[in-house]
N, C-alpha and C positions, 0 to 999 in steps of 0.2 A: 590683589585686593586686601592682603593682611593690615595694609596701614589704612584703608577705607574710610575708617570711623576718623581718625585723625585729619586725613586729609579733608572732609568735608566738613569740618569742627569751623561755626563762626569766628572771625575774627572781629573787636574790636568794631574794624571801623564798618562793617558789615552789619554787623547790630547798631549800628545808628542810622546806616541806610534804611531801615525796616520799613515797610510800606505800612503807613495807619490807617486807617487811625489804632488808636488803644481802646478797648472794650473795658469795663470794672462791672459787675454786679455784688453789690454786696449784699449776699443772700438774705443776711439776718433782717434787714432792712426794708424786704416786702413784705409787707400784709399777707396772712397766711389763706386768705381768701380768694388771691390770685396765684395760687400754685395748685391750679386744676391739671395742667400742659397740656391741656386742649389745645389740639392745633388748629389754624385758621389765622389769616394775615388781617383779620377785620376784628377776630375774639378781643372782646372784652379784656379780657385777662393776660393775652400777650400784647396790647395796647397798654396796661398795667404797669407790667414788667418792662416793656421796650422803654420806659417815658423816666423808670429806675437805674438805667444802664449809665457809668458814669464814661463820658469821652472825651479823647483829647486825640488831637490832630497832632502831638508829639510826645515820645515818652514821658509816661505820668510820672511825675515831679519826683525826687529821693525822699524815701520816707513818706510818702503820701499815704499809705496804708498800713499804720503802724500802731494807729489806736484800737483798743479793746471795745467789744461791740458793750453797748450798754445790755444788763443783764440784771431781771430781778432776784431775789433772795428766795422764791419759789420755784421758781426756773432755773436755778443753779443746783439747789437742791434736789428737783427732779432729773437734770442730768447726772449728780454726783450717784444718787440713787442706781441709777439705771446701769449705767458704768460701774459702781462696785459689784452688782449681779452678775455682769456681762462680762468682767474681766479680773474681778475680785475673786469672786466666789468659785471660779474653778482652780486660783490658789490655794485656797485654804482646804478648796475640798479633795485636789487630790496629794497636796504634800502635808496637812496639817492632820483632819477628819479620817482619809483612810484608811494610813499606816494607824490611826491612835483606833480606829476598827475592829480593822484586820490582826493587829499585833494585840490588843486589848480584851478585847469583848467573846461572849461563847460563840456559836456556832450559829445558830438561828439568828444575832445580831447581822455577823455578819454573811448570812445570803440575804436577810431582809435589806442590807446596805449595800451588795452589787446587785438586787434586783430595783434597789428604787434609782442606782446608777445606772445603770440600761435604761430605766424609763425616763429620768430624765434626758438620755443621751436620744432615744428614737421616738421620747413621745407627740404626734401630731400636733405642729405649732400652730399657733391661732393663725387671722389674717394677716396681713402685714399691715404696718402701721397705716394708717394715711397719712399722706406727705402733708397734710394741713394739720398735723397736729401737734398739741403742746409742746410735744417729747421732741419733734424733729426741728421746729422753729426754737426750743431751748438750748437742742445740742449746735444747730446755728450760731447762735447767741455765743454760748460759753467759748466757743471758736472763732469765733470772729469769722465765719466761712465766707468765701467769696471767688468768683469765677470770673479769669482774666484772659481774654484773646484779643485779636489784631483785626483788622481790614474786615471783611464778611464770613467771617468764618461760621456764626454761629447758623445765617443761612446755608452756606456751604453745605455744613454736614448733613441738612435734611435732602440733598440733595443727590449724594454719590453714591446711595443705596447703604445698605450692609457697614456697619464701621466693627473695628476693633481700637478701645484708646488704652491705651499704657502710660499709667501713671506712676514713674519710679520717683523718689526712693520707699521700700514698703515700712523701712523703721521698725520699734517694735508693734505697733499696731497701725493699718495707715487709713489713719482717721480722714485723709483730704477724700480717699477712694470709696470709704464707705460713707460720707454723708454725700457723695455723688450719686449715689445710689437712688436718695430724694433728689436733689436737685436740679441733677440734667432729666427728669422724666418731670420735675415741674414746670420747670424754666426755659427749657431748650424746644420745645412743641413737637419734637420728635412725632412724625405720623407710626412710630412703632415702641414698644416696650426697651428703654435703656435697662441691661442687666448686670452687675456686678459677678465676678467671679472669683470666689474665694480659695484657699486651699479647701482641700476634700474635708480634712479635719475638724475643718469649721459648724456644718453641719451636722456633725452627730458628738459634739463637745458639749457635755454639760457645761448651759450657761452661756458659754459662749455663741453658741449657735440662735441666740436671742439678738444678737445683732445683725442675724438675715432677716428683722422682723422691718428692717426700716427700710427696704426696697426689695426687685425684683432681684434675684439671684437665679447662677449656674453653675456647674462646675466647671473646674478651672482647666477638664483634659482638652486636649486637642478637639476626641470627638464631641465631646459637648457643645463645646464654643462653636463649629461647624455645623453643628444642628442649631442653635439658636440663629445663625446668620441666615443659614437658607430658611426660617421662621420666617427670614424679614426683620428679624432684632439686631440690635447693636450691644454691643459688649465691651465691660470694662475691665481692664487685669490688672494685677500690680505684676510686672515683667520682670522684677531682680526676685521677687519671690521669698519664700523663708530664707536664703541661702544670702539677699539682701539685710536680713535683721544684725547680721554679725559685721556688715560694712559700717555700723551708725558711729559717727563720731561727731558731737559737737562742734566739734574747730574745721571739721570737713565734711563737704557733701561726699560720698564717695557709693556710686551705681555699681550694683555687678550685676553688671549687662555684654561686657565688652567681646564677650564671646558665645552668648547665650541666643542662637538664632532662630532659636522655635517660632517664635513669630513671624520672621521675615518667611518662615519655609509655610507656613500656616495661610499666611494673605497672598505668597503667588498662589497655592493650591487651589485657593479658595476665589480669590479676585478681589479680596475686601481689601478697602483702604487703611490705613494704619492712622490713628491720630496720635502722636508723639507729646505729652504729657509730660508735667512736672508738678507732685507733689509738695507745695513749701510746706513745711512746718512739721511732715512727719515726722522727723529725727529730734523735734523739740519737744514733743508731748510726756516722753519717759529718758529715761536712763539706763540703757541695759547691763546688764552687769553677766559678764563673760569668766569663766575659767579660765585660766594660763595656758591650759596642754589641750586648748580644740575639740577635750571629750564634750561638752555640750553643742558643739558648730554640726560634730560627726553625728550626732544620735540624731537633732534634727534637721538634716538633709536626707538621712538613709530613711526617718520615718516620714517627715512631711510634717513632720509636727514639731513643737517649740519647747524645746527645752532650756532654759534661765532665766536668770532672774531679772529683774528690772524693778525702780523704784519712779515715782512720779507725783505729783502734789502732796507738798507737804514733809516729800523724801521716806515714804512711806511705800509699800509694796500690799497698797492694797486695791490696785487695779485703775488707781483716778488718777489721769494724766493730768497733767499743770494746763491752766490756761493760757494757752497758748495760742497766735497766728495762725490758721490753715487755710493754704488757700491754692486751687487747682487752676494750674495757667497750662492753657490750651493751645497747641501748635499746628501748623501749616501740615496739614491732608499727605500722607505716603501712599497717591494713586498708583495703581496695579495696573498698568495698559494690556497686559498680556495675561491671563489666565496659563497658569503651567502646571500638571499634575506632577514634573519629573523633572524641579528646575534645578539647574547647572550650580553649582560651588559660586559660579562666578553671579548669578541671577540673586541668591542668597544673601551675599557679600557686598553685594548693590544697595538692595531693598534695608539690610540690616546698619548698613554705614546713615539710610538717610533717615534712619529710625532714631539712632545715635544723635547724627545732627541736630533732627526736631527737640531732641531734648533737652540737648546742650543751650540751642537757643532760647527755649521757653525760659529756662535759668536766668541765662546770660541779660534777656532782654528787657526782663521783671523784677530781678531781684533788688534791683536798686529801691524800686518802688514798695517795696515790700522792708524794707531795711535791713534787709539779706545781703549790700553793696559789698562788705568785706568780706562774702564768704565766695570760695570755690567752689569747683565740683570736678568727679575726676570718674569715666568709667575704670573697673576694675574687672 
């Protein structure tokens, strides 16, 4: 099973066989009035939504999703806002503000300055946004965000109980995963809570940690994700992880997945189905900017935390990614027929190959439509 993932990798003429139809929602595009996600085959509001869905009975045309969603000059500015907070301000605050602190200032400044960093790092966050509001249909907007599947899937998934979806690649921040966070809990009528799961870091980051404000979240361990499933909740990950922001290149998609089976060993334990994910547009929001000799890749993997630099709209390193495409294209269901507390190398190496698969095709089967036609993608 070493070549697994290879061997089940789409080919060509396989990706045209694909069964449709093509599914398109393009999020920015509904009335923020019907992102209640009440479920109900009769509601109002997914009668809304269903009537928004764009389809075609064969792959959606090259380049059909390549224009910029329309976006006002308040609306851009309340995203750019919010994003220089969120991704800004814990640059400046801990490479600019602390050392000029700590290295600067008397004694009383600086414990007054790691006691009001602890507070903002563990102080009680409000509610979380509601998903009808300005801030989450803006960052819609500036993103052009949109949700791409096949045949019936989006019935499907209310259907197999418990999911786990893994959306690679994570880039330096992956913006497809976390405006999912609103979207599949508006749009998708889920009868239970969709959760995002982020690294651990995320939550107790000044500033950062303002971005769990725009869905439901969890942590991103094993046991966590297992406690939210037997909830009866569904869960999101990005699956290549921090250890994914060092694959980002421009000219290639490139997942480090190719060996990483946490998940495969997670869904036989557990019995959850795996939804196989592809983030477009993550690797196009910034720019990250890496050391020569790997001391940045090293510090974060051993902490779980991110250390480098990156630049983004405007080529500037203040936290605001370029407007760019993002859009979450959703694959064919990795059902678990066997529940296994103690499964075999060979059970792993199965489940993980057609985890692989789902992603290669989500790629492979959209990205023309997305105008992503001349790019690759490659586990690593």
């Amino acid at each position: 099973m070493a070549d697994a993932a290879q061997q089940m990798e789409p080919t060509p003429s396989s990706i045209g066989q694909h069964n449709g139809p093509f599914h398109c929602l393009e999020v920015f595009d509904v009335p923020p009035e019907f992102a209640s996600g009440k479920q109900g085959v009769g509601s109002r509001d997914q009668q809304a939504v269903d009537k928004r869905i764009l389809t075609s009975e064969t792959p959606f045309a090259n380049n059909q999703f390549v224009n910029l969603a329309p976006i006002s000059l308040s609306e851009e500015l309340l995203v750019l806002g919010f994003l220089f907070v969120t991704m800004g301000m814990p640059l400046f605050w801990f490479l600019l503000i602390m050392p000029w602190v700590l290295l600067q200032s008397a004694l009383p400044t600086k414990l007054f300055f790691v006691m009001l960093t602890a507070t903002l790092a563990f102080h009680p966050l409000p509610r979380i946004v509601s998903r009808q509001s300005k801030l989450v249909f803006a960052l819609y907007k500036y993103f052009s965000y949109r949700l791409v599947w096949t045949g019936n899937l989006r019935e499907r998934t209310r259907q197999i109980g418990p999911w786990v979806g893994a959306g690679a690649p994570h880039g330096v921040l992956p913006f497809a995963n976390i405006l999912s966070m609103a979207a599949v809990n508006s749009f998708s009528f889920l009868p239970a809570d969709f959760k995002g799961a982020p690294a651990s870091v995320v939550f107790n980051t000044p500033f950062l940690r303002y971005l769990t404000l725009l869905g439901p979240a969890c942590g991103v361990s094993g046991k966590a994700i297992e406690r939210e499933l037997s909830n009866g909740c569904y869960v999101g990950i990005v699956p290549d992880g921090i250890a994914g922001i060092f694959c980002c290149d421009h000219s290639h998609e490139a997942v480090y997945l190719k060996n990483r089976k946490g998940l495969a060993k997670l869904a036989l334990r557990t019995g959850c189905a795996l939804i196989p994910c592809y983030s477009m547009g993550n690797t196009e929001a910034f720019t990250p900017h890496f050391d020569p000799f790997g001391v940045m890749e090293f510090l974060s993997r051993k902490t779980q935390a991110s250390f480098f630099l990156y630049t983004g709209r405007f080529g500037l390193p203040l936290g605001i990614p370029r407007r760019t495409r993002i859009t979450m294209l959703i694959g064919e269901p990795v059902i678990i027929t066997e529940k296994k507390e103690q499964p075999t190398p060979y059970d792993v190496d199965e489940v993980h190959a057609k985890l692989l698969h789902g992603i290669r095709e989500c790629f492979d089967l959209h990205k023309a439509s997305l105008g992503w036609g001349h790019k690759e993608m490659s586990f690593v």
